[in-house]
C-alpha positions as CSV (number, residue, x, y, z in Angstrom):
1,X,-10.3,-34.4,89.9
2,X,-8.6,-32.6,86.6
3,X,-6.9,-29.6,86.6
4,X,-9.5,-27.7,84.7
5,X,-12.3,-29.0,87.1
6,X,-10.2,-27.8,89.8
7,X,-9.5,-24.9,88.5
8,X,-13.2,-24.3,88.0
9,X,-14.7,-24.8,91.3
10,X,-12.2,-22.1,92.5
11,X,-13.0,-19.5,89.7
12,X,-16.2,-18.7,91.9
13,X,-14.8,-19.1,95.3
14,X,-11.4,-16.6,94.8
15,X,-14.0,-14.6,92.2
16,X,-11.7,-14.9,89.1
17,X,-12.7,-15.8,85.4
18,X,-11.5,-18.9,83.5
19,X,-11.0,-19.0,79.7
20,X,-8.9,-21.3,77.2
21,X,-6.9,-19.2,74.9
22,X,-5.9,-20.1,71.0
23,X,-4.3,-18.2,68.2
24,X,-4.4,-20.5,65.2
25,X,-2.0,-22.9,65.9
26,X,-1.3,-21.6,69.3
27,X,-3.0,-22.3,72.6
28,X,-3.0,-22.2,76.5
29,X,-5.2,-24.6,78.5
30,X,-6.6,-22.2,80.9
31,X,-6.0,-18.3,81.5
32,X,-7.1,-16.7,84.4
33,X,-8.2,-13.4,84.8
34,X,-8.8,-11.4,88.4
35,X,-9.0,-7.7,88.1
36,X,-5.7,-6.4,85.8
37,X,-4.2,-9.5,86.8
38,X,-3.3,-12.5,84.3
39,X,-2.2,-15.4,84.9
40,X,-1.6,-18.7,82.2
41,X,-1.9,-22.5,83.3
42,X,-0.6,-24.9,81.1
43,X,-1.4,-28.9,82.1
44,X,0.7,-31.5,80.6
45,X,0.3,-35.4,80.3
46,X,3.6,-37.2,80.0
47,X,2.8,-37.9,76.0
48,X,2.7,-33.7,75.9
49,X,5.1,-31.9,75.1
50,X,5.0,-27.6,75.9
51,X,4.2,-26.0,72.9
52,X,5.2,-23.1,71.9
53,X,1.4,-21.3,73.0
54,X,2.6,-20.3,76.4
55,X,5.1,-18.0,74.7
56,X,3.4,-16.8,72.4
57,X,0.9,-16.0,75.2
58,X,3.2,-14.5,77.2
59,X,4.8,-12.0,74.6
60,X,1.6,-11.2,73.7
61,X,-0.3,-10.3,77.4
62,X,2.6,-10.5,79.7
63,X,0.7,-12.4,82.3
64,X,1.5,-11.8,86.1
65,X,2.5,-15.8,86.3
66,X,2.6,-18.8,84.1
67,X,2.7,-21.8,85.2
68,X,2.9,-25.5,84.2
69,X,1.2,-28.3,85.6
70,X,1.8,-32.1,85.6
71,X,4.4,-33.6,83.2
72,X,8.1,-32.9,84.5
73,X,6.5,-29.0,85.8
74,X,4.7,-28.8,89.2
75,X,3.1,-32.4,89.9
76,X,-0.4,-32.3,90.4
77,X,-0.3,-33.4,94.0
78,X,0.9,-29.9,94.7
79,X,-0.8,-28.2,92.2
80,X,-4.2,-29.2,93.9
81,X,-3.2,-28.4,97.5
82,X,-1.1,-25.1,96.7
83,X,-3.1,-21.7,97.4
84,X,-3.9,-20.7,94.0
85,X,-5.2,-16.9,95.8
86,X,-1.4,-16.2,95.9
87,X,-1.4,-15.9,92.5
88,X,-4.2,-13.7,91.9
């Protein structure tokens, strides 16, 4: 499973909405959205590097949490068994 799939199948189950999120140049893989709460999820491949959309973002919305996935951030092992209801 991919992040994003993951992070799909539990936009319904934790009732939460799931968009991507780009400003010309500037993006964030998945924001998620539960009442006033925001949080940003940015998934990285080794060949990846964090760009500069999650700041951007965050200056911009000042989400609750942002987080990173894969890459050098949180593996994906734990990413996929964490409890993402904590955040929201």
């Amino acid at each position: 499973m991919t992040p994003g799939g993951y992070l799909l199948d539990k936009a319904e189950e934790l009732e939460y909405q799931l968009f991507y999120w780009r400003d010309n140049n500037e993006e964030v893989d998945f924001v998620m959205t539960h009442g006033e709460k925001l949080i940003a999820v940015e998934v990285k491949s080794r060949r990846r590097q964090l760009n500069s959309g999650m700041n951007t973002f965050h200056e911009k919305f000042h989400p609750q949490h942002s987080i990173v996935v894969g890459g050098k951030a949180i593996p994906l092992e734990m990413f996929f068994n964490g409890d993402l209801s904590r955040l929201l």
